[in-house]
C-alpha positions in Angstrom: -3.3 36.0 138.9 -1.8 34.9 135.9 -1.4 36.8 132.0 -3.9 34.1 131.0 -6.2 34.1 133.4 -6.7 37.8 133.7 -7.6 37.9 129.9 -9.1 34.9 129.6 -13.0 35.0 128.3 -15.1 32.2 128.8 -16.5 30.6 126.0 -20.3 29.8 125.6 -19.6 26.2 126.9 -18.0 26.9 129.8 -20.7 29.3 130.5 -23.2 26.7 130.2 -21.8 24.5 132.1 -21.2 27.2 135.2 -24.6 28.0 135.2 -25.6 25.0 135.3 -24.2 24.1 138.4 -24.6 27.5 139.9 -20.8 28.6 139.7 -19.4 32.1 139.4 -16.5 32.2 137.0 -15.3 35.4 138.1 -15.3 33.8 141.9 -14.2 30.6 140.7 -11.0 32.3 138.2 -10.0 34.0 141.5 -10.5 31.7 144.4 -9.9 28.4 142.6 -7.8 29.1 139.1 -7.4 25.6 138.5 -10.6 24.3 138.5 -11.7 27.4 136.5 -9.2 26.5 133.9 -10.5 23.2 133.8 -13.9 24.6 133.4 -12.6 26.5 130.6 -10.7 24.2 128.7 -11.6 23.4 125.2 -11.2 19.1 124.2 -8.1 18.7 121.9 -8.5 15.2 121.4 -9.6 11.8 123.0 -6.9 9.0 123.5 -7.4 5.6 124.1 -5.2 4.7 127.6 -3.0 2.9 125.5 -2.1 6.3 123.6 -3.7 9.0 126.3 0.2 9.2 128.1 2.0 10.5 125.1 -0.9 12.3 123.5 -0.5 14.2 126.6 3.3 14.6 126.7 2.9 15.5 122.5 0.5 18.6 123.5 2.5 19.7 126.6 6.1 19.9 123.8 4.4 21.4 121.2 2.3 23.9 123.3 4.4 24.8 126.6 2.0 27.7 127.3 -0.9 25.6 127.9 -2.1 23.6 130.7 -3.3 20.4 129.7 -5.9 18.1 132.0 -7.0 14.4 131.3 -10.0 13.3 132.2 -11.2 10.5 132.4 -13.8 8.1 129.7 -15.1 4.7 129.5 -12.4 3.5 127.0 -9.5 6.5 127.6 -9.5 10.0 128.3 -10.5 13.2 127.2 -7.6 15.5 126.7 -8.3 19.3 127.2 -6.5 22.5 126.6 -6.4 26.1 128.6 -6.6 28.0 126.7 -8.5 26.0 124.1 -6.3 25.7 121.1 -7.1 28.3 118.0 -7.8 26.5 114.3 -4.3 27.1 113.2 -2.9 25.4 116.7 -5.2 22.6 116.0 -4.0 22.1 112.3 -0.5 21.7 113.9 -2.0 19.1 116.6 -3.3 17.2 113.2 0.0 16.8 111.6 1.8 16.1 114.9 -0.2 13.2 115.7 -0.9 11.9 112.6 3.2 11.9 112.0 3.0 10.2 115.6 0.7 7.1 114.2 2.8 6.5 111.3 6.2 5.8 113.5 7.2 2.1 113.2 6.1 1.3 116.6 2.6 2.7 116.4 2.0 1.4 113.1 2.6 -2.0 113.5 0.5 -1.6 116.1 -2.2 -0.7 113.4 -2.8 3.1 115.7 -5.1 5.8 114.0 -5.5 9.2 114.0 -8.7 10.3 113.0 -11.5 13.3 113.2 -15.1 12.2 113.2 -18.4 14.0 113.1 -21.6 12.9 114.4 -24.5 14.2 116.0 -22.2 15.2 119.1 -20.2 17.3 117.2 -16.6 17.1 115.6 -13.8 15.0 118.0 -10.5 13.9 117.5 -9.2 10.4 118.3 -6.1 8.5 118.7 -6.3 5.3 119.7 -5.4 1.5 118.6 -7.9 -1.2 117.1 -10.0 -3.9 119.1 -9.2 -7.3 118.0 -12.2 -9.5 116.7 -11.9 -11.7 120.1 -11.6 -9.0 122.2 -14.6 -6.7 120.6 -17.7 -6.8 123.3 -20.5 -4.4 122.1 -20.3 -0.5 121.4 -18.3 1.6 119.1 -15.1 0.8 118.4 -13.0 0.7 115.6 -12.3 -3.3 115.1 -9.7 -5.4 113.3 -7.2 -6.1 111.9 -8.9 -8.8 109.1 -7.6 -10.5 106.8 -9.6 -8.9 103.9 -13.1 -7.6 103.2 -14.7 -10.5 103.2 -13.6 -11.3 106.7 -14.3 -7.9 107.9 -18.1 -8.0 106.4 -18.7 -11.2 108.2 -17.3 -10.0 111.5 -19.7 -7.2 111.1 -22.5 -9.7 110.5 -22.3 -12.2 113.4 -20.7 -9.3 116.2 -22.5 -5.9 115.4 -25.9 -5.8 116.4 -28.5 -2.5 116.6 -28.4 0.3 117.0 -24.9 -0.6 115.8 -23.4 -0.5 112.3 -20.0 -1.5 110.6 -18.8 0.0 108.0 -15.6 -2.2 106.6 -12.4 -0.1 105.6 -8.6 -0.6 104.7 -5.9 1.3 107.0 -2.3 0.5 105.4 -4.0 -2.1 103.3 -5.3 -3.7 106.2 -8.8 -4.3 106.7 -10.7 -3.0 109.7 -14.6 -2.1 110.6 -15.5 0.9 112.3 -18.3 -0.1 114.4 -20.8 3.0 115.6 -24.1 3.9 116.5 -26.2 4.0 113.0 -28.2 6.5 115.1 -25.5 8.8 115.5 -23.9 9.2 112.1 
């Protein structure tokens, strides 16, 4: 068994989530090390699939002793970490992809980096705007617009409940970050 298996602790989480659908970790970390490490992985950040391939590449260079898994959302995929990365790994993670959104092909592209904290806890995200035209229902962070004005009335006529918009500039670009008024 590996160094980092042997030692690893699980976490509350992963303890939760064993129990919940009757697993032994101890079993598991032994039989079946890769699904236990999976188990145990903590969420570095969520990508859209536009975003989710390089995200992963980024976290594999800049933390070699880590596996990293990619699972699947509606709208990207989760990216997770074993072992979970520690506050100061996740600082570095921060500056690595938020120097990452500001290269010339990403920005033009109008990509984001961003943390955000709800109800569900604190996530990280990478991922690229919805055009107006393309912008169905759910949260989503729409745009670009030509100015507020345009980015208010967008939110007016395409967001409806429990949905908000809250219009904001990104570059000097206008966007509205649509989400769940419920969940703020």
């Amino acid at each position: 068994m590996d160094e980092r298996l042997r030692k690893h602790v699980p976490g509350a989480a992963a303890k939760r989530r064993a129990e919940s659908e009757g697993i032994d970790l101890d079993t598991l970390k032994r039989d079946r090390p890769r699904e236990y490490m999976m188990l145990s992985a903590g969420e570095a950040l969520r990508a859209a699939p536009e975003m989710a391939q390089i995200a992963g590449s980024l976290l594999l260079a800049a933390f070699p002793d880590r596996e990293v898994f990619r699972q699947p959302l509606v709208g990207g995929d989760r990216l997770l970490v074993f072992p979970p990365l520690l506050a100061d790994e996740l600082r570095r993670l921060d500056a690595l992809l938020a120097s990452l959104v500001e290269r010339p092909e990403w920005r033009r592209r109008h990509a984001f980096y961003r943390e955000v904290s709800d109800v569900r806890g604190r996530r990280r995200e990478l991922a690229l705007p919805v055009s107006a035209a393309d912008y169905r229902a759910g949260s989503a962070v729409v745009g670009p617009f030509d100015d507020r004005a345009a980015a208010e009335g967008f939110a007016v006529g395409s967001v409806s409940e429990p949905h908000t918009c809250d219009p904001f500039t990104m570059n000097g670009t206008w966007f509205c970050d649509v989400f769940r008024a419920d969940e703020a």
